[in-house]
N, C-alpha and C positions, 0 to 999 in steps of 0.2 A: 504494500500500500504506500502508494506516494501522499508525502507531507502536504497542505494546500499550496497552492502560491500567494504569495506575499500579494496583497492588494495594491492594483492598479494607481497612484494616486491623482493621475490623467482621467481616471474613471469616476463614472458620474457616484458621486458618496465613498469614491476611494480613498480621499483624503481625511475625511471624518472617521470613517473606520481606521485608518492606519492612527490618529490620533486618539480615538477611541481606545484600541487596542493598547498604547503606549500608555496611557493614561491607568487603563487597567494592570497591566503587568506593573508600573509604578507603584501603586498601594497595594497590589498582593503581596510584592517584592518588599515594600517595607512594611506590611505586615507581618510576614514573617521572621524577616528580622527580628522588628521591637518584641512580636511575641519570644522569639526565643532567648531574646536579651533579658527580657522581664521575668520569663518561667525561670532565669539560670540566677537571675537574680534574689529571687524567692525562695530557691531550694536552695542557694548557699546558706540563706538566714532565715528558714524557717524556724530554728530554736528559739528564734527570738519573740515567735506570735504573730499574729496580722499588723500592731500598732507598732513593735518591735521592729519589724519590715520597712515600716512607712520611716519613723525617726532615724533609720538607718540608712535608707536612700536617700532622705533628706541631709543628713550628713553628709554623704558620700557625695552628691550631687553639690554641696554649697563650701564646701571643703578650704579651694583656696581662691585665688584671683583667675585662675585658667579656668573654672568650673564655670564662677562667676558671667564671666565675658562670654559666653556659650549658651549659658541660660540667659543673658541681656537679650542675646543679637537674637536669641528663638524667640524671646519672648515679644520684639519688637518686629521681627522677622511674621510672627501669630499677628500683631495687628496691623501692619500692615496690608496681608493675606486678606484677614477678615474684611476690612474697607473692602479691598478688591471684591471680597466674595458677594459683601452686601449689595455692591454698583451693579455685577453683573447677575447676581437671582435678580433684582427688580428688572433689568433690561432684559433680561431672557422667561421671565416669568416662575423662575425656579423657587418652591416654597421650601418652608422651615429651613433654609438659611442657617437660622441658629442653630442647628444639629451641626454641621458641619464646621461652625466656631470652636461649639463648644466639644465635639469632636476633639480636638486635635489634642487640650492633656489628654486628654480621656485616653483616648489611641494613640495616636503620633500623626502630627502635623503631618507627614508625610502621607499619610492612611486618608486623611480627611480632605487634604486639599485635592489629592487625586481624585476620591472618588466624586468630590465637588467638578473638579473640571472635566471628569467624562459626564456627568449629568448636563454640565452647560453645551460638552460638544454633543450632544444628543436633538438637546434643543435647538443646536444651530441647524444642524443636519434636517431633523424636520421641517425648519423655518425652509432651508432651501429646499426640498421636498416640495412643501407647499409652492412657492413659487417660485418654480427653475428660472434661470436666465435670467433674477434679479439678485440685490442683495437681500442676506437674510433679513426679516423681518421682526422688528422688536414688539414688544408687547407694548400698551397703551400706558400711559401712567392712571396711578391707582385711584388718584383725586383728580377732577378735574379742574385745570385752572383757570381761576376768574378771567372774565376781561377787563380790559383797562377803560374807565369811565372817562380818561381824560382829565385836565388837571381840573380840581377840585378849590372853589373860592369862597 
């Protein structure tokens, strides 16, 4: 049995799948990583209990200046992401959002933001779907805005 071939990206939605696809091997890939980082992490120091565990990452992780600088740049690295992820579920119409924020301690930032960006390239892919031979199409915003009365005296 021959492997498939690697998708066209000339081809009409080959580009969305090859990104698709990348996007998925991304967070399964560092899904398994962090799980196996985190299981290896637990069974060194399960003597210590569940809260045992936590104080002890906690430690490990804030340790010295090199730890520090790591968790800053993730952490501002997380919100930066987030803005991103906010601007684009409103433009592409992708809900609960905040799963995918708050996703990332939970999981690893790398688990959350993938599966975030194959959801948005999902909906780009339908948008062009919908209407081939233009650009995708953005969802409407949620409120509508006033019009302008003119100045006012």
């Amino acid at each position: 049995m021959r492997p498939p071939e690697p998708p066209d990206p000339s081809a009409p939605g080959g580009r969305d799948r090859a990104l698709r696809l990348m996007y998925a091997l991304c967070g399964g890939a560092g899904f398994l990583v962090m799980a196996t980082m985190a299981v290896t992490f637990v069974v060194r120091n399960a003597d210590a209990g569940p809260w045992g565990v936590m104080r002890t990452f906690l430690r490990d992780a804030t340790g010295n200046l090199a730890s520090d600088f790591v968790y800053a740049d993730l952490a501002l690295t997380w919100a930066a992401l987030g803005a991103f992820m906010v601007v684009e579920a409103r433009r592409w119409g992708i809900r609960h959002v905040w799963a995918y924020i708050v996703g990332a301690p939970a999981l690893a930032l790398v688990v959350s933001f993938s599966v975030f960006m194959y959801v948005r390239q999902s909906r780009i892919a339908a948008a062009r779907v919908a209407s081939p031979g233009t650009a995708p199409r953005r969802t409407a915003p949620t409120h509508p805005v006033p019009a302008s009365k003119g100045p006012q005296r």
